[in-house]
N, C-alpha and C positions, 0 to 999 in steps of 0.2 A: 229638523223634521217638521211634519203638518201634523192639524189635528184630522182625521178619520180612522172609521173603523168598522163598523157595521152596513147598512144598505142603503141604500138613494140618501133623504135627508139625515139618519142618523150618521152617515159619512161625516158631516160637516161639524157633528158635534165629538164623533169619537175618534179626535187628532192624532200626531205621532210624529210630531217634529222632524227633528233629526235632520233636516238639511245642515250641513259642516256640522255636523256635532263633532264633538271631542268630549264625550262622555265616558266615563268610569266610575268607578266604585271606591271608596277612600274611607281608610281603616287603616288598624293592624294589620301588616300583613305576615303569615307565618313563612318559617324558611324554606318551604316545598317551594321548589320552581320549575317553573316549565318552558318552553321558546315559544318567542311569540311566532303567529301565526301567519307574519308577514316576514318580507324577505331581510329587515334589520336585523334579525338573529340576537334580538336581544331578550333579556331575562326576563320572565314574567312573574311575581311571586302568586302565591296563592290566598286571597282571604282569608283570613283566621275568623275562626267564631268569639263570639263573645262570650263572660262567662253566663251560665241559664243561671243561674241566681240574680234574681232582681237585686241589684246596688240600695244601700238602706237610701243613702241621699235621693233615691229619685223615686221613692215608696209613696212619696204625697203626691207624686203626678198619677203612678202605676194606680192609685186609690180611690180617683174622684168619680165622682157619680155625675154623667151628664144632665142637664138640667133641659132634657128635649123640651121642645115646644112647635106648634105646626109652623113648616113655612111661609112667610110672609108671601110671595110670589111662586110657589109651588103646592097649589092644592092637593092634599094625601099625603106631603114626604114630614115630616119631623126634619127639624135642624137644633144645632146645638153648638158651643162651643167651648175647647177644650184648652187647656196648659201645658206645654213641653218647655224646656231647657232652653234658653239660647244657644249653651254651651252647653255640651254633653260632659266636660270634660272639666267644669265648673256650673253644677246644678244651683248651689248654694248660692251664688252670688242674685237671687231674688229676680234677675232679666229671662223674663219669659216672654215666649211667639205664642200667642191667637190662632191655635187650630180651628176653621171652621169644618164642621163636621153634617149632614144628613144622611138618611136611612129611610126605606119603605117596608114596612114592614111583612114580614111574611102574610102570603092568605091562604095557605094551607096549613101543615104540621111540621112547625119550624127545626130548624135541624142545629140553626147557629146565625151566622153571619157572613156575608160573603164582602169583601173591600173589593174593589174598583180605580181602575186607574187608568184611563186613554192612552195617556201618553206624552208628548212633549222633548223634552222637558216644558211645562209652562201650559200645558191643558187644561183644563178646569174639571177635576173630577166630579165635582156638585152639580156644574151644567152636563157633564156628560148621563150623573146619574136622571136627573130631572128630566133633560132632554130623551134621553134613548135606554139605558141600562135597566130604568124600575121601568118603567113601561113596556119596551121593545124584548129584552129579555126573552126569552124561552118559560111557558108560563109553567113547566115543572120544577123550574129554577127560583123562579119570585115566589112559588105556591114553598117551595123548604127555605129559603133563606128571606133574612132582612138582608137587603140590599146597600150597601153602605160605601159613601164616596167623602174620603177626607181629602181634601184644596191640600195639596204638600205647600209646606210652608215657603211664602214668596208667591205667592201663585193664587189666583182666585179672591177666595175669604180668606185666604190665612198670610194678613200683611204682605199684600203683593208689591212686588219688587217694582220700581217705580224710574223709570230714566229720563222720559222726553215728554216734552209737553206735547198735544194731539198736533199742534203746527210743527213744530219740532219733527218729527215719527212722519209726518207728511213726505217736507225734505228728505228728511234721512232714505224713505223709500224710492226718489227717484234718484238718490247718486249712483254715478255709474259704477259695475261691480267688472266693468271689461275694461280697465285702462288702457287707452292706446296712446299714451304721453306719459311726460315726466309731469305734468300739468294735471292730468287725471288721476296719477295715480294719488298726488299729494292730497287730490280734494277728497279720493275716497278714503285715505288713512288720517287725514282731520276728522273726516264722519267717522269712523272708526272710534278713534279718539274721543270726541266732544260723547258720544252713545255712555263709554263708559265710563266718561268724568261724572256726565249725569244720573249714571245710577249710582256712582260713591254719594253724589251729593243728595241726591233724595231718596236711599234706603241705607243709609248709613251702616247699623254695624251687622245689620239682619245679612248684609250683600255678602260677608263672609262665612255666613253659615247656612245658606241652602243647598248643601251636595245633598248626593243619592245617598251615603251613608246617614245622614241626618232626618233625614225624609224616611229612609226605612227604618229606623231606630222609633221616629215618630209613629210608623205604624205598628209598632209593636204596643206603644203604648193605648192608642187607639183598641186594637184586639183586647189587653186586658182589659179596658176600659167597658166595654162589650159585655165580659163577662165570659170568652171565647178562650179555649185550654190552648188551641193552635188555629193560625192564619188560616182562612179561605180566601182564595184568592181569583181574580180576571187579569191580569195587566196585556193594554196592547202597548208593541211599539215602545217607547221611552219604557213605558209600564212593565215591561219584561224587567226592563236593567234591575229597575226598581225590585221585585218583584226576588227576580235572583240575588243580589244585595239582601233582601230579607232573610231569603234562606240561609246564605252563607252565614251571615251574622248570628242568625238564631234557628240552627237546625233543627233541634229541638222539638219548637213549636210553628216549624212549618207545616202546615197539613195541606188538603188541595191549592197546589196551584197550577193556573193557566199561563202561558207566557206566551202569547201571539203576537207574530211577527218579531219575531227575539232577535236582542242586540248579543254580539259576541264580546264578553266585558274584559277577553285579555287582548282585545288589538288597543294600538295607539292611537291616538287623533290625529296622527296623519293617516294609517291603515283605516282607520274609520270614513275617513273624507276619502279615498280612492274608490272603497269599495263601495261608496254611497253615488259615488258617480258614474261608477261602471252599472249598479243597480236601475239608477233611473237612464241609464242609456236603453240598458235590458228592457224596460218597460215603456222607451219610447219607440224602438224599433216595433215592438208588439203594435203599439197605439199605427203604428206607419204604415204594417204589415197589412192592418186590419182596413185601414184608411184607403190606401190605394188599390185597392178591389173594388172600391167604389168610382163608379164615374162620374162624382163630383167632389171627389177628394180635392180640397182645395189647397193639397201637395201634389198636387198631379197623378198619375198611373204607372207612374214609371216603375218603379222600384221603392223599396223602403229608405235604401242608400239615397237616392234623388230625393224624396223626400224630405230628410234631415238636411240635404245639403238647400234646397228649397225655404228648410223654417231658420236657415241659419242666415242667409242672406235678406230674410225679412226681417229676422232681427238686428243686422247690421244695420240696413235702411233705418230701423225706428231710431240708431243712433245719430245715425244724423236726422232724420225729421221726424219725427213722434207726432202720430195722429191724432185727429179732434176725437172727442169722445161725446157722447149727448151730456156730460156735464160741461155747459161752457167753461167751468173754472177748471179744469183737468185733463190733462192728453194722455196718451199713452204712450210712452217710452220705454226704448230698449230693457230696463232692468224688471217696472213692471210686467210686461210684456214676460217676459223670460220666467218672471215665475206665476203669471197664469198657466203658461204651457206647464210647467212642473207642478203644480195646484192640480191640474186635470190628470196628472200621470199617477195618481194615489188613489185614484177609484175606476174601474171601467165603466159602471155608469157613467165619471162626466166626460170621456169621450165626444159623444154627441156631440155635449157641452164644446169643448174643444172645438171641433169640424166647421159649429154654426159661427164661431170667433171667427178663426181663422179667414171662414169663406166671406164673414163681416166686414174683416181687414180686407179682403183682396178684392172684393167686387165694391164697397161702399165707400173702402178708406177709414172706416169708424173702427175706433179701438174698445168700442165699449163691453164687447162679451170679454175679450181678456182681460178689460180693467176689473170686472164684474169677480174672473177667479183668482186675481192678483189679491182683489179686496179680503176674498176670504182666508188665503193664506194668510196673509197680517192681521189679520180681525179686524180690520177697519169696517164701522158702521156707518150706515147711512148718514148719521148726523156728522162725520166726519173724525169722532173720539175713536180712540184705538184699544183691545183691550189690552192684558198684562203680558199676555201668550211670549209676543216675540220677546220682551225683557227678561221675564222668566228665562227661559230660552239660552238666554246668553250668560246669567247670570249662574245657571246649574253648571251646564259646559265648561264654562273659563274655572268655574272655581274645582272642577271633576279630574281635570290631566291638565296636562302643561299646554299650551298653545301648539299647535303643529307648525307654526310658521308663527316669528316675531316682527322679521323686516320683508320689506316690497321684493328686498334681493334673494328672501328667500321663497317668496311666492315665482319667481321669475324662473329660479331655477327647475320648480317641477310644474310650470306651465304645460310644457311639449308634452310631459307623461298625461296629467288629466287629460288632453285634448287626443292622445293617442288612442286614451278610451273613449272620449267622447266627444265626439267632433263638436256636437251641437253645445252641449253643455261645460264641458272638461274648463275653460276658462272662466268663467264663474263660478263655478264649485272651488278652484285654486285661491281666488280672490276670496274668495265669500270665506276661507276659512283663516284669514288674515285678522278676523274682529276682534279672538282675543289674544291679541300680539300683545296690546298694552294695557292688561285688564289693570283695574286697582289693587287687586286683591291677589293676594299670590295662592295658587292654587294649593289646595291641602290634597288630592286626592293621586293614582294614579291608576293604570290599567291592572287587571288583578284576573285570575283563573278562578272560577268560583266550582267548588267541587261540593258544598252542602251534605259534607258525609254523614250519618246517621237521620238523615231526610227521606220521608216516604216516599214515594214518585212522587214525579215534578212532570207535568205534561207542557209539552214546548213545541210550538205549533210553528210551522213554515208557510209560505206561500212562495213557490217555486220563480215567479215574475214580480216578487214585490220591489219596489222601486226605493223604498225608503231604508227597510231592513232586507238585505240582500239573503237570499236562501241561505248560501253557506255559512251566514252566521248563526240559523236556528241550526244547524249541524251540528258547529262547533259549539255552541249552546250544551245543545242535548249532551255530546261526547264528554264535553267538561261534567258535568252534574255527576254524583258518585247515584245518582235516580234518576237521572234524565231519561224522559221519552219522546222521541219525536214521531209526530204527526205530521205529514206532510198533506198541502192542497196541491194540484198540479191546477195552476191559474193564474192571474193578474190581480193586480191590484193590493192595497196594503192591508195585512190582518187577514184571516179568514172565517173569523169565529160570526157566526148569526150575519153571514153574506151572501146568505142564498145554499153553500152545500151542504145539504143535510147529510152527507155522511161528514161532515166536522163539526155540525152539531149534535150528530146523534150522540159522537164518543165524548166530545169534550163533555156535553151533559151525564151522560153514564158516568163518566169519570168523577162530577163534580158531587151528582147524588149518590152515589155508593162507593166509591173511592177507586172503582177499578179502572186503571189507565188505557188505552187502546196497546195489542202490541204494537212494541218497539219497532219503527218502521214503515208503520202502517200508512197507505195514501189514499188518498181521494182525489176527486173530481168535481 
């Protein structure tokens, strides 16, 4: 997935990956089962909670007192840094991960703490909070809570997962993800390959221990650490999973949370990868629908249908000739190319964005407004450094459920289905979910029904066209929770919370300052 969330520039800070995720929840799981939600008719167990007695061995993490001090590069926020487990399941052995942790402090009459989470896997909660969540916020929300974003470990300040050098991560982004040879396909499962030799090699044993179970166990400790009885919560996107994983683990002491843009944590990572492709087809017919009403849709007038078939044959072209860009050292190619368009499909704002590319490419030949939104999906900076985002990324994934696809023969075979939903995209989403075929690390986790019984509401927010998290997954979200309530937006774009509808900020805020949920059901606009 990508990072956004919020409106114009807070978009670009408040992410939500999930392009090919193959994300779940990895724990005990209890014997309740359910089917999964996709047509393999296979078993789904149910999350088991933990026991709410803090374990003695992890009572010196639950116990420490952060040593805030102001931020170095964030004037007003506090930063700090915290101790968790490597192993949850060997505290004692003295190997602990470097939570970074900051906060802004409440400015009114504080009520607690609110945690934060964009999304990802591999966002950076710190820059989200910095950038847009202590600032941007709802000022009835900063005025009751400290505002708090802890980097999940691997990710940000907290021992980011580490695979390619900035040259390296260069490459890797312009391999092609369409093979149309035995010759293609070989270079892009070397890339494949060499991605994840390189994170065994430079994050060593950390690469085994960043699932979403670990990460939300982390936030537990974080809460007490706080001084907080039970979780308040934001998560978009990735940040749901998370967010639910919390609950289920420690019912307990879940108190408010938000879960925008919700991921459904009993599908598989191949259920996860179809519906993620049928999502952003959903959101590009929208983009096309909108496009071609204009009389300089640089898809033409025709139809939305002409359209796609239009950006599809342009992106065939950049396979064979990839345009100059105003960087003489960089052109634009088919794979870039492909996820600027998919970059622009996670907010309606970058639309525009989008149309001026596009009409860039067809009238100048210059590829530089898609290089421009290709850049920000990868985090690539101007000075050419990459940041941790996409590592993170693959690194949560691979280690959360089993690969959806191990060989090229098994990407081949469900080629035809992604393409049947999506003409434009369907074979890149197939490929693109090929990375962790040959992870180093064998995956501990798998897909799980998360029911969070003795959990107060849980409010789980949809967006009817979101491209990253498909609606029916806040559905089946909400349906699973034994407190689920869904909020729906009727709109575009990913997340909805502080994106312009104020009937989803009025309730999510009610809900967050006094506890009361919206009814179940309830929609906006």
């Amino acid at each position: 997935m990508r990072p956004l969330t919020a409106a114009s520039a807070a978009a670009l800070l408040s992410t939500a990956l999930l392009l090919t995720s193959c994300s779940g929840s990895d724990s005990a799981d209890s014997p309740d089962r359910a089917r999964d939600g996709g047509s393999s008719g296979r078993v789904v167990r149910t999350l088991a909670p933990l026991p709410a007695a803090v374990p003695a061995d992890l009572a010196s993490y639950y116990g420490q007192k952060p040593a805030w001090k102001p931020c170095a590069d964030a004037p007003g926020f506090d930063c700090a840094t915290l101790r968790v487990p490597l192993d949850y399941a060997q505290p004692r052995t003295g190997r602990d991960v470097k939570l970074a942790v900051s906060r802004i402090k409440a400015t009114g009459k504080r009520q607690g703490s609110l945690q934060v989470n964009p999304g990802g896997p591999g966002a950076s909660a710190i820059e989200f909070l910095h950038g847009w969540a202590g600032i941007g916020y709802p000022a009835e929300v900063r005025a009751a809570y400290d505002i708090v974003a802890m980097d999940p470990r691997g990710v940000g300040g907290s021992q980011p997962v580490r695979c390619l050098t900035d040259t390296e991560m260069e490459a890797h982004t312009q391999v092609d993800q369409t093979p149309d040879d035995k010759a293609e396909v070989e270079r892009l499962t070397a890339a494949f390959d060499k991605f994840a030799a390189g994170c065994k090699k430079r994050t060593g044993a950390l690469l085994g221990h960043v699932s979403t179970t670990e990460a939300a166990r982390d936030m537990d400790v974080v809460r007490a650490v706080l001084g907080d009885e039970k979780l308040t919560y934001v998560g978009a996107s990735y940040g749901t999973l998370l967010g639910a994983t919390y609950a289920g683990l420690f019912p307990s002491r879940a108190g408010r949370l938000v879960l925008d843009g919700a991921m459904d944590p009993s599908l598989s990572s191949l259920k996860l990868n179809l519906d993620q492709n049928a999502g952003f087809t959903v959101a590009f017919n929208a983009f096309a629908e909108d496009c071609v009403k204009r009389a300089d849709c640089p898809l033409g007038t025709k139809s939305p249908q002409d359209a796609g078939r239009r950006l599809r044959a342009l992106l065939d072209s950049l396979d064979a000739r990839p345009l100059r860009t105003d960087d003489p050292k960089r052109e634009l190619s088919e794979p870039l190319a492909t996820m600027g368009v998919l970059q622009a499909m996670y907010l309606e704002d970058f639309w525009p964005m989008l149309r001026d590319a596009l009409d860039e490419v067809q009238k100048d030949k210059n590829g530089t407004g898609l290089l421009d939104l290709s850049d920000q999906y990868y985090e690539r900076h101007p000075d050419g450094s990459y940041g941790n985002m996409m590592y993170a990324f693959a690194a949560v994934n691979c280690l959360d459920q089993p690969a959806p696809f191990r060989k090229p023969r098994d990407v081949q075979k469900y080629v035809p289905r992604f393409e049947r939903t999506s003409p434009v995209f369907g074979r890149d989403f197939a490929w693109a979910a090929l990375n962790c075929g040959d992870w180093p690390v064998t995956p501990t986790g798998n897909a799980n029904r998360i029911e969070a019984k003795g959990a107060g509401p849980i409010l789980v927010v949809g967006t009817t066209r979101d491209p990253a998290t498909p609606y029916p997954w806040a559905r089946a979200l909400a349906a699973q929770l034994s407190s689920g309530v869904l909020l729906t937006y009727e709109g575009d774009g990913h997340t909805a919370y502080v994106r312009g509808s104020a009937c989803v900020d009025t309730a999510v805020n009610r809900y967050l300052l006094t506890g009361e949920p919206p009814k179940d059901g309830t929609r906006c606009q």
